[in-house]
C-alpha positions as CSV (number, residue, x, y, z in Angstrom):
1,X,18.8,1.7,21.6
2,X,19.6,5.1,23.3
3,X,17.5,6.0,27.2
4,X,14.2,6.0,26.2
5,X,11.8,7.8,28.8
6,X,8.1,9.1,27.7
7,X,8.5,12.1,26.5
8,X,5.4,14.3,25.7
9,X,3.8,14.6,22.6
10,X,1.4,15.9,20.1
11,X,-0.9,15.4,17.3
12,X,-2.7,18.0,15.3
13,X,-5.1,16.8,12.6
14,X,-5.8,19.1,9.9
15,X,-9.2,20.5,11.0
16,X,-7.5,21.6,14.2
17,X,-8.3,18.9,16.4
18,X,-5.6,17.8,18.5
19,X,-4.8,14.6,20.3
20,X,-1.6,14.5,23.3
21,X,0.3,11.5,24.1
22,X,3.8,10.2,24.4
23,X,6.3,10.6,21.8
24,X,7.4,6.9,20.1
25,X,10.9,6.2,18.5
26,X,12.8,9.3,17.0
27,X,12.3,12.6,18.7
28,X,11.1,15.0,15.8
29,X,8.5,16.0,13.9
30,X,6.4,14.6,10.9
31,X,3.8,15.3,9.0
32,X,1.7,13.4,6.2
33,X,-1.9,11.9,5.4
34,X,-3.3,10.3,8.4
35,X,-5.1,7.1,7.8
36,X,-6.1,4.2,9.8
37,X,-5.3,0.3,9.7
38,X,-7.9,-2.0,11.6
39,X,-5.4,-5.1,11.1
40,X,-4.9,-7.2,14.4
41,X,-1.3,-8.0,13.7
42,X,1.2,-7.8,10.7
43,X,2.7,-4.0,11.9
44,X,6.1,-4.4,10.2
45,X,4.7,-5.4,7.1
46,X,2.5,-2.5,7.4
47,X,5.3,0.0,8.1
48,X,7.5,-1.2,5.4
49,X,4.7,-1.7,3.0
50,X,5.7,1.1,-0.2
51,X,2.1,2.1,-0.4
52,X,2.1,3.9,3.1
53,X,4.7,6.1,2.1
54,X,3.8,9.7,2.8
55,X,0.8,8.5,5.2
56,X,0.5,8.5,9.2
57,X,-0.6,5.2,10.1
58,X,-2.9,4.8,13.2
59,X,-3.3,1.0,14.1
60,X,-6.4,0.1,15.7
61,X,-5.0,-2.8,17.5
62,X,-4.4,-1.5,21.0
63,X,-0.5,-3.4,21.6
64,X,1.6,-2.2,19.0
65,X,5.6,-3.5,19.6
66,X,4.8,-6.4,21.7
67,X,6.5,-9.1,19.3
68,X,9.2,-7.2,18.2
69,X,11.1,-6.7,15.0
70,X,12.2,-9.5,12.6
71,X,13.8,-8.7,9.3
72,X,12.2,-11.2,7.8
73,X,8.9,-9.6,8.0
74,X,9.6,-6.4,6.0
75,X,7.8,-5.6,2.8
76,X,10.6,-3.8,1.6
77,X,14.5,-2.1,2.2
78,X,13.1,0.7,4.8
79,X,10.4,1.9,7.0
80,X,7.9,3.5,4.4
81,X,5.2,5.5,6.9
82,X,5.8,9.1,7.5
83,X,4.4,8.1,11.3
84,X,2.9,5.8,13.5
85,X,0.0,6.7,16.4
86,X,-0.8,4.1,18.9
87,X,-2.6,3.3,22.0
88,X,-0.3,1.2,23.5
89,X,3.8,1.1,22.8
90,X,5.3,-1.7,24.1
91,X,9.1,-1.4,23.9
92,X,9.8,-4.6,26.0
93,X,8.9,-7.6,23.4
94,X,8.3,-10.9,23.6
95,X,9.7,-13.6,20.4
96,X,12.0,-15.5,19.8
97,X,12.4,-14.9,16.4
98,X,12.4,-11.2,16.5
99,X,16.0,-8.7,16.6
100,X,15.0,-6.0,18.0
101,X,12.2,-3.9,20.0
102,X,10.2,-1.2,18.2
103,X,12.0,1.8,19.7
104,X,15.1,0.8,18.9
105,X,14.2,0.0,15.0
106,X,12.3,3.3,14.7
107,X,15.4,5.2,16.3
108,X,17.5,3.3,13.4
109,X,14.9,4.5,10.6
110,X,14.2,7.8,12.0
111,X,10.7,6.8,12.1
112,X,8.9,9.9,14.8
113,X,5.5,8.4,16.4
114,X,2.9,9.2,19.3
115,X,1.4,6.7,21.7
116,X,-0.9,6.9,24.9
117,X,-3.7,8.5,22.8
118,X,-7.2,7.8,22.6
119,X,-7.3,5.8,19.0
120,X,-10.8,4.6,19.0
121,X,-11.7,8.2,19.4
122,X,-9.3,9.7,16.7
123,X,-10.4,6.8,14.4
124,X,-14.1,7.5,14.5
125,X,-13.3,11.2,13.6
126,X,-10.9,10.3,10.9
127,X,-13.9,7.6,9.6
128,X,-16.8,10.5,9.9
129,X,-14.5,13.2,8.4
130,X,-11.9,11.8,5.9
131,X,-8.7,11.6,5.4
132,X,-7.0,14.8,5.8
133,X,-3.4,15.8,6.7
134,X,-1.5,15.4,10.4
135,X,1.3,16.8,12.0
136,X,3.4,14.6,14.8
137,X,5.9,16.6,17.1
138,X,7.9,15.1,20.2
139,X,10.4,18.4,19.8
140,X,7.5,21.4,19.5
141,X,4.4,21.7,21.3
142,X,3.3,24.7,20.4
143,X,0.0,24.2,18.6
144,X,0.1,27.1,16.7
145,X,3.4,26.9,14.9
146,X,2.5,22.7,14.4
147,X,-0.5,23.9,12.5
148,X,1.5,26.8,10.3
149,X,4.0,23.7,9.6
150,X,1.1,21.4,8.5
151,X,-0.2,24.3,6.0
152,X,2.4,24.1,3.8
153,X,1.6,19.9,3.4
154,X,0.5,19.4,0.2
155,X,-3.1,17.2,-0.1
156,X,-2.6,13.7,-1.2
157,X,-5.4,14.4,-3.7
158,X,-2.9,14.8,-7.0
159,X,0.4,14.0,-5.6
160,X,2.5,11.0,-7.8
161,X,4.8,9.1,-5.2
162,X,5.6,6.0,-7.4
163,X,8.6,7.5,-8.5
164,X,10.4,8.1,-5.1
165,X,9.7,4.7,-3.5
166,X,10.5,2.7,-6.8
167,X,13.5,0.7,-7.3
168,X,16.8,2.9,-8.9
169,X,17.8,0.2,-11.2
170,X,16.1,-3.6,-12.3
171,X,17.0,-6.2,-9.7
172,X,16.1,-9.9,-10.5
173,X,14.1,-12.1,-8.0
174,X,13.9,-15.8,-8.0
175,X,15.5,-18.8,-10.1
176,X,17.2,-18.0,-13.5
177,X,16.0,-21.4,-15.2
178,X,12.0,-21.0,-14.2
179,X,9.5,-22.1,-16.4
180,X,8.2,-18.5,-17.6
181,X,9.5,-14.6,-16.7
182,X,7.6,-11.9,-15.7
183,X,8.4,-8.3,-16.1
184,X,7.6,-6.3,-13.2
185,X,6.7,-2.4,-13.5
186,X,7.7,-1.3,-9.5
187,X,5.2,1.1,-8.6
188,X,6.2,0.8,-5.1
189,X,5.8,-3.2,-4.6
190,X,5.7,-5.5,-2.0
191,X,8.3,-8.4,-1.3
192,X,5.5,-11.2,-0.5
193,X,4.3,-10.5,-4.3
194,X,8.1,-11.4,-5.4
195,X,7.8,-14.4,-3.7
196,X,4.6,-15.5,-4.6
197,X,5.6,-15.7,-8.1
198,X,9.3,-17.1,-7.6
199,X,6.5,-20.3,-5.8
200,X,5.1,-20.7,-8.5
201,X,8.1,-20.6,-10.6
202,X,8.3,-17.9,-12.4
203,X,11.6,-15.5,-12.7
204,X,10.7,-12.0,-12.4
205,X,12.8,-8.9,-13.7
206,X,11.7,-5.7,-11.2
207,X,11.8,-2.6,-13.5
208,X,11.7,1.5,-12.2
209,X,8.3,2.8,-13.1
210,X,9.7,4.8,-15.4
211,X,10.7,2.2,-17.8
212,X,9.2,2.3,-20.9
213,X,7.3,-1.0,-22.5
214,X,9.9,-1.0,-25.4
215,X,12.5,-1.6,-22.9
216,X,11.1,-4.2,-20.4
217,X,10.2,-6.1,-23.9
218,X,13.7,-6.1,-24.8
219,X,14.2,-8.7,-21.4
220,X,11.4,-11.1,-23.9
221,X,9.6,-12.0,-20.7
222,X,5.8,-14.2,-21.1
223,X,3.8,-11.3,-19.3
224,X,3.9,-8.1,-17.4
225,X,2.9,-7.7,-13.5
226,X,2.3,-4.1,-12.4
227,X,2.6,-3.2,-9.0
228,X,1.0,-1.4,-6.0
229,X,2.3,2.1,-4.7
230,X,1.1,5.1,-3.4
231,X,-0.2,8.2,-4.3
232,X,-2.5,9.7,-6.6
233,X,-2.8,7.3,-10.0
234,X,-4.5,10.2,-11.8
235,X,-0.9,12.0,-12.3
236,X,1.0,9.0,-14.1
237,X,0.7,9.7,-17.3
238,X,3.8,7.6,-17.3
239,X,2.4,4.2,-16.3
240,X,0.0,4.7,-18.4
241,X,1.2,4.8,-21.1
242,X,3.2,2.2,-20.1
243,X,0.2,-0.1,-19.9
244,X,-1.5,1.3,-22.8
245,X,1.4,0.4,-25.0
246,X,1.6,-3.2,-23.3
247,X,-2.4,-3.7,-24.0
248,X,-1.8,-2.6,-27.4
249,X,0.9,-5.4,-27.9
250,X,-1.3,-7.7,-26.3
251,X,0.7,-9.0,-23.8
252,X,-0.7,-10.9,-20.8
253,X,-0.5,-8.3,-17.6
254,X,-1.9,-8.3,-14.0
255,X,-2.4,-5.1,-12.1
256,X,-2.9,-5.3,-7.4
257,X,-4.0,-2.1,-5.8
258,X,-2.7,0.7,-7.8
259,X,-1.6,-1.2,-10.6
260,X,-5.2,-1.7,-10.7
261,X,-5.8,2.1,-10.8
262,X,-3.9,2.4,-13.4
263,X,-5.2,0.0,-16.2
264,X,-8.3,1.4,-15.4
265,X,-7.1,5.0,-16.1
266,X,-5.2,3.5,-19.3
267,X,-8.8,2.2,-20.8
268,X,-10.7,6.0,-19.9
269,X,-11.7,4.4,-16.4
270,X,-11.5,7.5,-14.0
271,X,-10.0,7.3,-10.0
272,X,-11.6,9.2,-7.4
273,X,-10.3,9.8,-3.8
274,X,-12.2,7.8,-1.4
275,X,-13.4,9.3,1.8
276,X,-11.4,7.4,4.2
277,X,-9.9,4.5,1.9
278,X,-9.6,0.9,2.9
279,X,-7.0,-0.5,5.0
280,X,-7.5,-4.1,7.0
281,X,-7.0,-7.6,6.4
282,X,-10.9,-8.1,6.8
283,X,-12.7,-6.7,3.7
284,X,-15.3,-8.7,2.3
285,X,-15.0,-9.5,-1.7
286,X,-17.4,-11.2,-4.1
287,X,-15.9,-12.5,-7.1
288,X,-18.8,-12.2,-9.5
289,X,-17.4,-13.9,-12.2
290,X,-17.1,-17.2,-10.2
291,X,-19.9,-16.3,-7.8
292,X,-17.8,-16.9,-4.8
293,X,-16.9,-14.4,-2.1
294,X,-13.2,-14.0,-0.4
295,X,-11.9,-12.4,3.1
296,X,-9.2,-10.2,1.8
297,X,-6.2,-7.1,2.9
298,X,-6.7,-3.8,1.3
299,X,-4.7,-0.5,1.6
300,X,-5.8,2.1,-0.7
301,X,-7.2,6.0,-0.3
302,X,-8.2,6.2,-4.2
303,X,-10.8,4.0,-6.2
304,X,-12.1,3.3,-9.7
305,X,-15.2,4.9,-10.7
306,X,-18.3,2.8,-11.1
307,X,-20.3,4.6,-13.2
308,X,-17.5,4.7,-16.1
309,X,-17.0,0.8,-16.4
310,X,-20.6,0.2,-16.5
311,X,-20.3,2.5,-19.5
312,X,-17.5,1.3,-20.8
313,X,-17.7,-1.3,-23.7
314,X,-13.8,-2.6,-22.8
315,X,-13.6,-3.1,-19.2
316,X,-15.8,-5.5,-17.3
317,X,-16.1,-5.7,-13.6
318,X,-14.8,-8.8,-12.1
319,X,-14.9,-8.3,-8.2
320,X,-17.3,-5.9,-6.1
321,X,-17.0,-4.9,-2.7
322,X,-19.6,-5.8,-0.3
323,X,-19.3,-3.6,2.4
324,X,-19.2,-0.3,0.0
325,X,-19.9,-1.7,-3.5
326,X,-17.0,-0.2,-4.5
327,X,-15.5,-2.0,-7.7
328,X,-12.2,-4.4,-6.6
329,X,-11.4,-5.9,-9.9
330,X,-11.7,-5.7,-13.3
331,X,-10.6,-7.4,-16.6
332,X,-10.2,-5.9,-20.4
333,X,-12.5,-7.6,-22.9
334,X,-10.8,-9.6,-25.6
335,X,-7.2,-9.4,-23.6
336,X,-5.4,-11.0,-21.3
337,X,-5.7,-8.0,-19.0
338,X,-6.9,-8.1,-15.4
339,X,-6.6,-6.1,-11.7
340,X,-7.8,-6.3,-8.1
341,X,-7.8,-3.4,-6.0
342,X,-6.9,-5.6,-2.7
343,X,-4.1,-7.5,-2.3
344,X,-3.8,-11.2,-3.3
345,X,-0.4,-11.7,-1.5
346,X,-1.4,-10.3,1.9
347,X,1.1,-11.5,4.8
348,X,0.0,-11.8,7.5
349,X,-3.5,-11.6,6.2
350,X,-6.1,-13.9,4.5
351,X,-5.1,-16.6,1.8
352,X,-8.5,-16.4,0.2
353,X,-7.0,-14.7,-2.8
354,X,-3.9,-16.2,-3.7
355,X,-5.7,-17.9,-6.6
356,X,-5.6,-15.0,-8.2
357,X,-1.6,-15.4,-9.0
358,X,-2.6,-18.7,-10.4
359,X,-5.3,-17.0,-12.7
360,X,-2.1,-14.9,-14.3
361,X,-0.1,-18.1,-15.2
362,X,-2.5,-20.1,-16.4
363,X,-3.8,-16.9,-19.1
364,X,0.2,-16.9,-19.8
365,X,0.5,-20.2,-21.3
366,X,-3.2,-20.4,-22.4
């Protein structure tokens, strides 16, 4: 880790407001959609979590650093957010298990971040306004030229990102001899979903989300898994298609988070940006179908819309959220087709939902 002293910083929101602090890891500038994260622990799997990329996480919990890094931990190769703003940066850590501090990980992944400011305020204005776009800059403090930098961001609202965080060729996870293989469309996924199927025996082939059904069938696996990621799902005509062809073959397939999205888009189910999105390991979840409710972890900015499944004569709603109503799973009548909008595999987070992975091989060799 190079000297590290507190160098000043800034933060300038897209409507002009603008927060100061001190800078955190790299010395640079960033810029991306700002969101929020009210999770009381778990930061590196939130950092390296695929579906943050492009976003600037603020984490609600006030100590952020004070356990340290442990490679164990990540959700993926790299550090996925675009930036990090914190209350509290605690560089000096304290676990046994972890290899190194915050600073000197974010210095390795050129990760740029502000702490020292005021996150219960900035949180309350991103909740009342919505998500919008944010600069970070350790090396400019000139609030004029930070806010003719972040003009030229583009919105998150229409912008695909699957295809830059995907894998660059299919990768294998888990033991060769298992009792069944799943194909896995990489939309930006998480490691901890890997590993829940390689417990419950299952051999998964990970797939770009390019990849075509015709080719992931040539592998001859029992179902199909498609993944999280970020982004806007409206613009994928790709994995779409994908999953059309795969519901047309009839194949058993599970969707989390924005594999959710899109089966919903691939059965005329339109997404919508939500206002602020969902991001916690707290969310409250009734599973309608089995009348039983769930504690679950959620990171997603865009939703299904309501209104066109309760029209729809193919697509039933299976979960419900019940701080928002907002619809968190679905299933395809007459196939063995489902999704959840939050995320079953959550570590650290609640285990309420693991069931769900369960669910998906039991409907494989039903």
């Amino acid at each position: 880790m190079t000297n590290y002293s507190k160098l000043p910083a800034i933060l300038v929101l897209e409507d002009g407001t603008v927060y100061h602090g001190k800078a955190a890891g790299k010395i640079g500038t960033t810029t991306g959609e700002i969101c929020f994260n009210t999770g009381t622990t778990g930061y590196q799997e939130i950092f390296t979590d695929p579906s943050y990329f492009g976003q600037i996480m603020v984490t609600t919990n006030a100590h952020i650093g004070n356990y340290g890094i442990d490679e164990d931990d990540t959700e993926s190769n790299q550090i996925q957010i675009a930036g990090l703003v914190c209350k509290n940066y605690n560089i000096n850590y304290s676990r046994k298990m972890a290899d190194e501090s915050i600073q000197s990980y974010f210095e390795e992944g050129n990760l740029v971040g502000i702490s020292d400011v005021d996150t219960r305020s900035l949180v309350r204005h991103i909740r009342d306004k919505g998500a919008m776009n944010a600069i970070i800059s350790s090396e400019t403090l000139d609030v004029e030229e930070l806010k003719s930098q972040l003009a030229k961001v583009p919105s998150m609202d229409g912008l695909e990102l699957s295809s830059k965080v995907t894998t660059a060729e299919p990768y294998f996870f888990g033991n060769e001899n298992a009792a069944l293989r799943v194909a896995v469309l990489d939309l930006g996924i998480k490691k901890n979903i890997l590993r829940n199927f390689e417990a419950r025996d299952v051999y998964t082939k990970v797939f770009p989300a390019k990849t075509t059904f015709e080719e992931m069938e040539k592998w001859n696996p029992d179902g199909y898994f498609i993944s999280n990621g970020p982004g806007d799902p409206a613009p994928m005509d790709y994995a779409i298609e994908t999953v059309k062809s795969i519901l047309n073959a009839q194949k058993p397939m599970f969707g989390i988070c924005l594999g959710h999205q899109i089966l919903a888009l691939a059965n005329g189910i339109r997404t919508s940006k939500l206002h602020n999105g969902h991001r916690g390991i707290n969310h409250p979840v009734k599973n309608i179908i089995a009348n039983r409710c769930e504690i679950t972890s959620q990171n997603h900015g865009f939703g299904v819309v309501a209104e066109d499944i309760e029209n729809s004569e193919n697509v039933e709603i299976t979960h419900v959220n019940l701080n928002d109503q907002s619809i968190e799973g679905i299933r395809i009548k007459g196939q063995k087709a489902f999704s959840v909008q939050y995320h079953p595999e959550s570590s650290p987070g609640p285990h309420d939902s693991r069931y769900l992975f369960d669910d998906f091989i039991a409907m494989i060799k039903n």
